[in-house]
Structure formats: C-alpha cells, structure tokens
C-alpha positions in Angstrom: 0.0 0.0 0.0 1.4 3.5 -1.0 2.2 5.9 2.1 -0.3 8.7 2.6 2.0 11.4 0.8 2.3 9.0 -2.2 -1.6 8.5 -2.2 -2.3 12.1 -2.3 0.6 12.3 -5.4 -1.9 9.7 -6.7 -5.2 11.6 -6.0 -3.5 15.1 -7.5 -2.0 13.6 -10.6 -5.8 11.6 -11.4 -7.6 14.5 -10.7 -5.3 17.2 -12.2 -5.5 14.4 -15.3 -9.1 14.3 -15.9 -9.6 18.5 -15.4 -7.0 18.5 -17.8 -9.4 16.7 -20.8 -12.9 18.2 -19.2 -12.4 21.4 -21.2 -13.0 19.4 -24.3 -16.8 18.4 -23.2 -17.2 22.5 -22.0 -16.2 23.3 -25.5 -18.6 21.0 -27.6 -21.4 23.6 -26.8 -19.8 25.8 -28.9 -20.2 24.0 -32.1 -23.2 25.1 -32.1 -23.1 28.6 -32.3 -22.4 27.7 -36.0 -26.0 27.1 -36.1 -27.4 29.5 -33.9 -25.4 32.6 -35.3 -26.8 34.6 -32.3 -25.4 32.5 -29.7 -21.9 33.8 -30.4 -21.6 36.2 -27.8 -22.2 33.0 -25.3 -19.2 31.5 -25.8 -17.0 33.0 -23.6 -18.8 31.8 -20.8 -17.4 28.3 -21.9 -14.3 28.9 -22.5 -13.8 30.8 -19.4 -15.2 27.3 -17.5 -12.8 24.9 -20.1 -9.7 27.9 -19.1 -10.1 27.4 -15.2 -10.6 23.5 -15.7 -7.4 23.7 -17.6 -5.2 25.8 -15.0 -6.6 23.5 -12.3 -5.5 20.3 -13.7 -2.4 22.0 -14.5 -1.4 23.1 -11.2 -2.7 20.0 -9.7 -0.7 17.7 -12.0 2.5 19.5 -11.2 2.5 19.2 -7.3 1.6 15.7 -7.9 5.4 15.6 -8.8 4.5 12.1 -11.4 4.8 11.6 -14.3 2.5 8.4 -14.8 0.0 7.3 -12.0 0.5 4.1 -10.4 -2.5 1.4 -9.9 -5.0 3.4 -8.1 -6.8 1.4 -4.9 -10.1 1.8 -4.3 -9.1 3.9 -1.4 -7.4 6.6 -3.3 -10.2 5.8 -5.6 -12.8 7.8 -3.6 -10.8 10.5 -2.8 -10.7 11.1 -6.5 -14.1 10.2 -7.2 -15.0 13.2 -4.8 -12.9 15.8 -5.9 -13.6 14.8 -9.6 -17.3 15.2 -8.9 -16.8 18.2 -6.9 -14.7 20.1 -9.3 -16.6 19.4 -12.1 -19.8 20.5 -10.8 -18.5 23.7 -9.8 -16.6 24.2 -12.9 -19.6 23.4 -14.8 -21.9 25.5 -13.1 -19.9 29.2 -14.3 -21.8 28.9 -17.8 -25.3 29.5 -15.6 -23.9 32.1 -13.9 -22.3 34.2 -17.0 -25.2 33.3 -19.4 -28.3 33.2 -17.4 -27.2 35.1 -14.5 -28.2 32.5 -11.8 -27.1 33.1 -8.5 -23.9 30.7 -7.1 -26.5 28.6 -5.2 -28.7 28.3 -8.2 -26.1 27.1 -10.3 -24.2 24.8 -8.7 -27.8 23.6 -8.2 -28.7 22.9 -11.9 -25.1 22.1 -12.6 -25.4 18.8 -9.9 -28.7 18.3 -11.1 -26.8 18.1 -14.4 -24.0 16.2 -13.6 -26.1 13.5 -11.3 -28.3 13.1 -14.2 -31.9 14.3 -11.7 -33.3 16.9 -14.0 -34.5 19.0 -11.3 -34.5 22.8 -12.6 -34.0 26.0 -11.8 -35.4 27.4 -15.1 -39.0 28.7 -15.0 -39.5 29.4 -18.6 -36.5 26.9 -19.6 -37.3 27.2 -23.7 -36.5 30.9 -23.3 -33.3 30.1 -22.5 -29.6 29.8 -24.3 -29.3 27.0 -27.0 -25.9 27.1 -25.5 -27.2 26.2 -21.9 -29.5 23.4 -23.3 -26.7 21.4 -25.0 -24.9 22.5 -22.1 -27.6 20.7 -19.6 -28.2 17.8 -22.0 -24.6 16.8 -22.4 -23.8 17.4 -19.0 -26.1 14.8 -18.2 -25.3 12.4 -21.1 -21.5 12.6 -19.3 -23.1 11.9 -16.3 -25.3 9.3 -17.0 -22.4 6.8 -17.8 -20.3 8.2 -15.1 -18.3 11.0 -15.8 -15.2 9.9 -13.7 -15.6 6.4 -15.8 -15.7 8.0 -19.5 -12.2 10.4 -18.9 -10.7 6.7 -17.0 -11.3 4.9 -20.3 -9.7 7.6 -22.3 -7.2 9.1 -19.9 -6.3 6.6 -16.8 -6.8 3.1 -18.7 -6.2 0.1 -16.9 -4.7 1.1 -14.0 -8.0 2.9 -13.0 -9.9 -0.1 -11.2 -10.6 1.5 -7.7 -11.2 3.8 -9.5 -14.5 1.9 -11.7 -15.7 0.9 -8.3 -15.3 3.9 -6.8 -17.9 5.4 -9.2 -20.4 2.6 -8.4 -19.6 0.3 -11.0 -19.2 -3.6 -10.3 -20.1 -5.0 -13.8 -16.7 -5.1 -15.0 -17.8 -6.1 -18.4 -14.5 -6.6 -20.0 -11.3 -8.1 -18.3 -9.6 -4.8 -18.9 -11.1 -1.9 -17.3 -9.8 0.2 -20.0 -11.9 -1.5 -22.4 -14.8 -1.6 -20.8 -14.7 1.6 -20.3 -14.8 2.0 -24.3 -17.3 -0.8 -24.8 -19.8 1.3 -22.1 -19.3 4.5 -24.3 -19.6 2.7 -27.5 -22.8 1.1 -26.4 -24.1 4.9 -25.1 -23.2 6.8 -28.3 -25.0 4.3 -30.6 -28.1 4.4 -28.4 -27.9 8.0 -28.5 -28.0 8.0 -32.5 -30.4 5.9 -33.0 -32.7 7.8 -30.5 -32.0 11.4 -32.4 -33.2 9.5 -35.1 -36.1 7.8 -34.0 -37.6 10.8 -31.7 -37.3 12.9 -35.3 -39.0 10.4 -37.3 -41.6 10.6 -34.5 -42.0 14.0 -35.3 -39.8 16.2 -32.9 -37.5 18.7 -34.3 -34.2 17.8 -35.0 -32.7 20.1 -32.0 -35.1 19.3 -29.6 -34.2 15.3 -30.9 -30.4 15.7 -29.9 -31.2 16.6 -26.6 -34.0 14.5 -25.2 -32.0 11.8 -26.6 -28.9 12.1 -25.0 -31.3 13.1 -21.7 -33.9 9.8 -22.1 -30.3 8.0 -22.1 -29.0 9.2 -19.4 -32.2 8.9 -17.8 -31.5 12.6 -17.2 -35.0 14.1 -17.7 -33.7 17.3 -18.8 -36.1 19.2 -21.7 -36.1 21.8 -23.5 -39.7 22.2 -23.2 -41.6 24.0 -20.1 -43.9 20.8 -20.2 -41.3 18.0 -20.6 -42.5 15.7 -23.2 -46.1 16.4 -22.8 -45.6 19.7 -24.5 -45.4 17.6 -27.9 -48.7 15.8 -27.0 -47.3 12.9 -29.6 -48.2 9.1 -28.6 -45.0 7.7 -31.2 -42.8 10.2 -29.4 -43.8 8.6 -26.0 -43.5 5.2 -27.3 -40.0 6.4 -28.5 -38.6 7.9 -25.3 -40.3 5.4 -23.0 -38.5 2.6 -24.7 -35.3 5.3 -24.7 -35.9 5.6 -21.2 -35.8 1.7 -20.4 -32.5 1.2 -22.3 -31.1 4.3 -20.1 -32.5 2.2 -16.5 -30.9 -1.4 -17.8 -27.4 -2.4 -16.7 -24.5 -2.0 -19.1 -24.0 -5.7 -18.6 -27.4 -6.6 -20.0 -26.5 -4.8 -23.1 -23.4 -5.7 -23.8 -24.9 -9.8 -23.7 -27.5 -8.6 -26.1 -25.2 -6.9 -28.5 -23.0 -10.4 -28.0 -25.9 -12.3 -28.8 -26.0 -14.0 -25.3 -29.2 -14.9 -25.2 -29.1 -17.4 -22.5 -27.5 -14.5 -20.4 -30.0 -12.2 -21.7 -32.9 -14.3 -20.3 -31.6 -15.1 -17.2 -30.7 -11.6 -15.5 -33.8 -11.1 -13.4 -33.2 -6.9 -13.2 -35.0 -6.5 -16.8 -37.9 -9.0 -16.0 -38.1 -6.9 -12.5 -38.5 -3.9 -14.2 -41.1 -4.8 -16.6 -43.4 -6.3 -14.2 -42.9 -3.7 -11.6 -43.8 -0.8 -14.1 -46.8 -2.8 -15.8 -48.3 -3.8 -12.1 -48.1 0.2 -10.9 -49.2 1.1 -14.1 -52.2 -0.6 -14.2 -52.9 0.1 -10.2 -52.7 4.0 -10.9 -55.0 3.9 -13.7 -57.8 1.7 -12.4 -57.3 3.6 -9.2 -57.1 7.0 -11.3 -60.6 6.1 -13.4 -63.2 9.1 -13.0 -60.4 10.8 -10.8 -58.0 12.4 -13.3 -58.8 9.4 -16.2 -61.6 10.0 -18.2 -61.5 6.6 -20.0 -58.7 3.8 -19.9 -56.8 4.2 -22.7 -56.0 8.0 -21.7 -55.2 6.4 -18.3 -52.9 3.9 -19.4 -50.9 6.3 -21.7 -50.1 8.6 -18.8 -49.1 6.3 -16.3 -46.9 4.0 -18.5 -45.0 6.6 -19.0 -44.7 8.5 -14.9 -43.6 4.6 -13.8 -41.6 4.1 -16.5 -40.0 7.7 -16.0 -39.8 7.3 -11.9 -38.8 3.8 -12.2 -35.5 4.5 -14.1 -35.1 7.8 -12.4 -35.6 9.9 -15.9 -37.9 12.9 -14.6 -40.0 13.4 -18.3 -43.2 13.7 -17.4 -46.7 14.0 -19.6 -48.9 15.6 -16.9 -48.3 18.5 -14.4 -47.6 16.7 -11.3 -47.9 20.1 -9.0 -51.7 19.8 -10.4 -53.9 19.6 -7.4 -55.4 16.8 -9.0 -52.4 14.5 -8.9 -51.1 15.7 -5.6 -54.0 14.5 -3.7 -54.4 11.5 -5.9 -52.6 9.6 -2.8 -52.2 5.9 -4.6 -50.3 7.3 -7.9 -47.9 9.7 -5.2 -47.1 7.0 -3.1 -46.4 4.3 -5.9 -44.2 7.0 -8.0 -42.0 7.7 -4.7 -41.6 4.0 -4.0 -40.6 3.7 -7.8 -38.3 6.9 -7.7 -36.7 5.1 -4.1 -36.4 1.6 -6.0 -34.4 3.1 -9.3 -33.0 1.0 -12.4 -31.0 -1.6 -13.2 -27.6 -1.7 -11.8 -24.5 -0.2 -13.2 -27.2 1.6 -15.5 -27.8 5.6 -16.0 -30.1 5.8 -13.1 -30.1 5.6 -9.5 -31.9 4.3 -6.5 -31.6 1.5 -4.4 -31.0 -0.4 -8.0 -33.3 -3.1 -9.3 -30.3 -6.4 -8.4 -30.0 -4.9 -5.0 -33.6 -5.8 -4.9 -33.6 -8.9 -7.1 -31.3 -10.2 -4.7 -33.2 -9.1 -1.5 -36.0 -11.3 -3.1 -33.9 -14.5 -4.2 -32.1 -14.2 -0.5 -36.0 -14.4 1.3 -37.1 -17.1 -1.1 -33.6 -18.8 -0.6 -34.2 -19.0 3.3 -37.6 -20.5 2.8 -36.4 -23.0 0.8 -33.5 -23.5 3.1 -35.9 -23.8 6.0 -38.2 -26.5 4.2 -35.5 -28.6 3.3 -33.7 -31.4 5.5 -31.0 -29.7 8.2 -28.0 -31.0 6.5 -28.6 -29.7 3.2 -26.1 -26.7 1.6 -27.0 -24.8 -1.4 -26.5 -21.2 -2.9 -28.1 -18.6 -3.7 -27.5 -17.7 -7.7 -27.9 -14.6 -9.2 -27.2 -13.7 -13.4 -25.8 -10.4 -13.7 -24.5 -9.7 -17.4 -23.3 -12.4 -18.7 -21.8 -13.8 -15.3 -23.6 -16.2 -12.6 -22.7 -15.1 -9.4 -23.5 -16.3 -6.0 -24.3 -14.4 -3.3 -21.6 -13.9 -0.8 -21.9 -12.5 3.1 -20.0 -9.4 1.6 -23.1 -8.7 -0.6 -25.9 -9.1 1.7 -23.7 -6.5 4.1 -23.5 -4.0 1.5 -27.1 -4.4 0.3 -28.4 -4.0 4.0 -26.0 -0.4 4.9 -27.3 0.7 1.3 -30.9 0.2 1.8 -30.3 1.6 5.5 -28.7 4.9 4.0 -31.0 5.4 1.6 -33.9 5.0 4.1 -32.5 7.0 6.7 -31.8 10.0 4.4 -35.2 9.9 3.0 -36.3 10.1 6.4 -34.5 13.2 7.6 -34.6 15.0 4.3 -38.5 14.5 4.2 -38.6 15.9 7.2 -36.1 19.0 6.6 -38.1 20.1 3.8 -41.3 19.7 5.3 -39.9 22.4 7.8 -40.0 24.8 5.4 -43.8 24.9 5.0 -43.5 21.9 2.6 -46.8 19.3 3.4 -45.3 15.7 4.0 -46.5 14.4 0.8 -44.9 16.7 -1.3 -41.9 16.8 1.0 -41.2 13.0 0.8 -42.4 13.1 -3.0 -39.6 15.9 -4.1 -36.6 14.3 -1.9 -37.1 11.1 -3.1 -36.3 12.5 -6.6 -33.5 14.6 -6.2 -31.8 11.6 -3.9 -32.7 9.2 -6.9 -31.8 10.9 -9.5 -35.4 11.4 -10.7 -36.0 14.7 -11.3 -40.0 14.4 -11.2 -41.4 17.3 -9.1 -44.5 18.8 -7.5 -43.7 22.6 -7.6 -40.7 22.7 -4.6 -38.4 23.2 -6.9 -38.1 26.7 -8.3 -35.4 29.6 -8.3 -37.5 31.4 -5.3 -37.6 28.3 -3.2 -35.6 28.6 0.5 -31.8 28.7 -0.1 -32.2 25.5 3.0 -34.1 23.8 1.0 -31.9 24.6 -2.0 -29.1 23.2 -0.6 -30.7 20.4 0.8 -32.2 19.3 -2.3 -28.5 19.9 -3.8 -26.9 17.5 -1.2 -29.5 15.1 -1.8 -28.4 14.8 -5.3 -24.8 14.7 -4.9 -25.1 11.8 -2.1 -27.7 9.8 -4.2 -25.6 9.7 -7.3 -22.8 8.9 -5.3 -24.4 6.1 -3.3 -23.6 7.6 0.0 -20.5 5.4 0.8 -18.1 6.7 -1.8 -18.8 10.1 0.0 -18.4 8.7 3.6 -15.6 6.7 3.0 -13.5 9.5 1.2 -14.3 12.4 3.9 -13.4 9.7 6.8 -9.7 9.0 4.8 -9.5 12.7 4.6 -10.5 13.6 8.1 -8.0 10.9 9.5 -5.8 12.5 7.8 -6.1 15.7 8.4 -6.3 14.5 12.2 -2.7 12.2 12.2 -1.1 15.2 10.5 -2.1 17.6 13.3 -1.2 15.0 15.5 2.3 14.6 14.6 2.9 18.5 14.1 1.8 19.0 18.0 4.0 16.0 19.0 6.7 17.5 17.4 6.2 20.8 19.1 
C-alpha cells in the first residue's frame, strides 16, 4: 500500500488528469453557435469554464510531482471520485452564472442536477433560455449518465483505473480490462444516443429538440427543453420512443453488452430487466384503475399517462406527460405513493439511473425465497443462492448481503431526515417526501418545490441530496473519513513534534 504522501501524489495527478481533458466536453457547446449565429456572444462563458478547468488540472498535476500514476486502490479511488465530482460541478456550473445570470447557489444547483443526471431545474421558462445552456444541460447529463469519472478513465487513466470503476459505483466489469470496458460502455451509449436522435425525429420532434432529449432519455436525465417536458409535444410515437429510450437508459451495461453479443441465455436469465417490466406494468395498471373518474376519463388516456410517470420514476428519468404540481395528482394519494416507491427503488444496476438499484432488490427477493427454501428442506442440506448479472452467474456472498443491507439503511435514513427538513419549510409531507425522493434518486420528477425562489435551505438540501444519491452515500463517507483521519494524524504529529 502507498504511504499517505504518495496516495495524495496519486489523487492530484488523477484529478489534475481528468480536469485536464474536461475542457474538451465544455467546449462542444460551442459547435453550435455555427447554427445558432446569435449565440456567439455565449461563448466565452465556456471557454472561461474549459480555461479554469485547464489551470486547475495543470497546477494539480504539477504538485503531484508524477509523471505516470501508479494502480489506483479503491481507497485513493474515492478521494478522487470526490474531488472529480466536486470540481466538475463547480466548474460546470460558471456557464449558468455568465449566461443566465443564476445566482452561485442556483447554479451549482442545476449544474449537480446536471452532472447526477436528476433533471431537477432552476429554469421557469427553460425554452426561453440559451441554445448554448441546453446542450450545455443535456450533455452534462449524457457525461453523467455513464459516469463522468468512468468515460475520462477509459480515455485518460486506462487500466490502472480499477478502484477507480468501483469507486464510481460500478461492479459489472464487463470486460477483463477496465480500460476496455470503459470503451465498450461509451460505445454502447453513443449508438443508443443516434439511434434515438433518429427515432424521436421520425416521430415527429424537431431535430434540436431530438439531440437533446435523446442524450437526456439516455442518461435517464429528464432534462427538456420544453416547459412541459414531453407532454408539450402531446405525440403518442414520441412517447412510445422515449419510454423505450428511457428503459434502455434504466438497464445495466452488462445486460446490453450480452444482447449486442448475442447472449441470449444471459440475456434471459438476469432477473433486473424481467423486475423492471413487471414492476412498471403492475403500478401502471394500479394507478390507472385507481385514477378512473379521478383524473382518467377513460382507460386508454389512463394507461398512456401512467406507463410513461412509472416508466420515467422507475428508471429515475424525470420526463413527465402531466403536471404533477396539479392539485389533481397531488391529492391523488395511490399514484404519489407508488411513484416515490418507484423513484426510491431506481434501475437496473450499473445503469444511468439511480436508487436503491433493481439487483439490490432482485437479490433481497432471491435471498427471502432462498431462506424459505432452506428452511423446508432437510437440516443438513447446503445450497446457494445464484444470481445472473450480465453475462456472469454469481453467487451471493456475506459481503453482498452487508453492503445491500448499509445501502438500503442509507437510503432509508436519508429519506427520512430530508422529508422531514423540507417539510420544515412549510412543505406538506406528501410533497416533502415526494420531491426528496427525486433529487436523492436521480429522478428529477417534481410537484412545484423546486423553483429559483424556493428557500436557499431547502436549495441546498435538495442539492446534497443529489450529490449523495448519485454517489451512493459510501463513496462520500468513506472518502471524507480518509480525509479527516488524515487531516487528524497530520495535526497530531505536528503538535508532538512541538
């Protein structure tokens, strides 16, 4: 194991590294000022951003004192994680501030709801805004989506990046090298992303608007360029389109890299997918026979609308085709409290969204059913419980049921305390528990909390919320606890010295 002055050479140099490339994503918004001649006197803003992300990783790199990183450890892993994360966000945010004029708090607050791929807004009258600032929002969430730490690894730190990968949250290692799978994962994303800027402008959406709900139905983002999210277009193929968009966003890398193998078996077998489809078809028809002479006039209208919340709370998107701050769905009690439980249960694993991740509760399930099949059978008898993931069979391990249980104990916990925080601000419970859930998730579904006038508290709160969620909690704790010790033995040995 390095020393602590060599980690932090490490966590500088990785760091310094990938601020070093960001400035290429901050300039792509720039390209298009080709086609929207009056956007010219936006990019500065951009290149200011891309010029501070540049002196950053410069000066970081050189007090690193390398000149090629060793293997990073998942403990220097988080530590870089963090700061990457951190950095970024705030780096990112100075386009909101210089174009749009949002306050700091405002814009590091669409900047992580960016970044964490929520969707979440600070934008009133969003299609009044810079074209700039939309491709801005849209590929900071298409970045996000896969993991921004993981795309610059697969084209900056390679395979000495593994603590690294898991440090982001991924364990479906699809490839042997790390390097490579960070390639096949943005391979897999760009194509997607074509094919839906294709599909969403055959269904008849503009070509601009196309390119962005794309990359943001992807990255299961929910960022739109449109006051009314998707229900603006009022366009049945263009909810087929980004519901199925949406889906492919929520499902684990590994599932799609068996399909584009032709893995069939593997295909089949992963119980996330199968999870997914039954969950969102179950809720879907619970909230519209619930909703029928409520808010549904007849049950096709019904259907359409909730197909598409579940589907968009389910893999944390955020599109939405009706005004949940309407009265009207507010107080429709069944369709609130099924959306939150979908926004808290999130996609697939290793996926663009968050939540407690559909094979965290996969395995919860086979684990129960596993114990009463255990219990049943004769006292002497050993067996495992198996679980597809990808193209691997694994079998769960001690190890996995720990991390599954402080996960789900997290996520609980923090719901709990941030329903409560917000409701403290004049909030009711409902919409309290409602509007945490989907900043902590990565939703980005909301009832009217969210605005630019709302208590900086809650701001903030909501802002943390985001952050945390996207980082599943641990990365978070488990860096500041490195940092703080630390911190502390340093101290320590400087007063022992004196």
């Amino acid at each position: 194991m390095p020393k602590k002055s060599e980690q932090y050479q490490i966590i500088f140099f990785n760091v310094g590294n990938v601020l070093l490339f960001y400035p290429i994503i901050l300039l792509i918004p720039t390209v298009f000022a080709f086609f929207f001649p009056f956007e010219w006197m936006h990019i500065l803003a951009f290149i200011i951003s891309s010029a501070v992300s540049l002196g950053l990783g410069i000066f970081l790199k050189k007090i690193s004192r390398l000149e090629s990183s060793p293997t990073v450890t998942v403990r220097e892993g988080a530590v870089i994680v963090l700061f990457t994360w951190v950095s970024v966000v705030l780096i990112g945010s100075i386009p909101f501030i210089l174009i749009e004029h949002l306050t700091f708090s405002q814009a590091v607050f669409e900047a992580t709801s960016g970044f964490t791929t929520t969707g979440l807004t600070m934008f009133q009258d969003v299609e009044h805004a810079s074209k700039l600032i939309l491709v801005w929002r849209s590929l900071m969430q298409f970045i996000g989506g896969a993991g921004f730490a993981l795309i610059m690894m697969g084209s900056v730190i390679g395979p000495k990046g593994f603590g690294m990968y898991h440090a982001e949250g991924r364990v479906d290692n699809i490839a042997p090298n790390i390097k490579r799978s960070a390639r096949i994962i943005s391979l897999i994303y760009v194509v997607y992303a074509v094919i839906g800027v294709i599909s969403l402008n055959v269904a008849g959406m503009p070509l601009f608007d196309a390119f962005n709900h794309s990359l943001t139905a992807l990255a299961t983002g929910g960022f739109s360029v449109k006051n009314a999210s998707i229900g603006q277009y009022n366009n049945l193929n263009i909810e087929i389109v980004t519901i199925i968009l949406m889906f492919m966003g929520g499902t684990g890398f590994g599932v799609h890299y068996a399909l584009w193998r032709g893995n069939f078996k593997a295909l089949v077998r992963n119980g996330e997918p199968w999870l997914m489809i039954s969950t969102i078809f179950i809720t879907t028809l619970i909230i519209t026979l619930n909703g029928l002479g409520k808010i549904f006039t007849n049950f096709s209208e019904g259907f359409r609308q909730a197909i598409f919340q579940t589907t968009s709370a389910l893999t944390g998107t955020g599109f939405s085709t009706v005004d949940l701050s309407n009265p009207l769905w507010i107080n429709f009690s069944v369709a609130m409290f099924i959306l939150t439980s979908l926004m808290l249960a999130g996609g697939g694993m290793d996926s663009t969204a968050g939540g407690l991740k559909q094979y965290r509760i996969w395995v919860t399930i086979k684990v129960v059913l596993h114990s009463i099949k255990e219990f049943l059978l004769p006292s002497r008898s050993v067996t495992k419980v198996a679980v597809w993931k990808g193209q691997n069979r694994n079998f769960v391990s001690y190890e996995d049921i720990k991390e599954i249980l402080i996960v789900f104990s997290m996520y609980f916990s923090t719901f709990f305390v941030g329903s409560i925080i917000l409701s403290l601000y004049g909030y009711s419970l409902t919409e309290s528990m409602f509007e945490f859930s989907s900043a902590m998730n990565g939703v980005g579904l909301s009832v009217g909390i969210t605005s630019s006038t709302m208590p900086l508290g809650a701001m903030w709160t909501l802002t943390i919320a985001m952050f945390a969620g996207r980082l599943e909690f641990l990365v978070i704790i488990y860096a500041l606890s490195k940092l703080f010790i630390d911190l502390y033995d340093k101290v320590k040995k400087v007063n022992y010295r004196k």
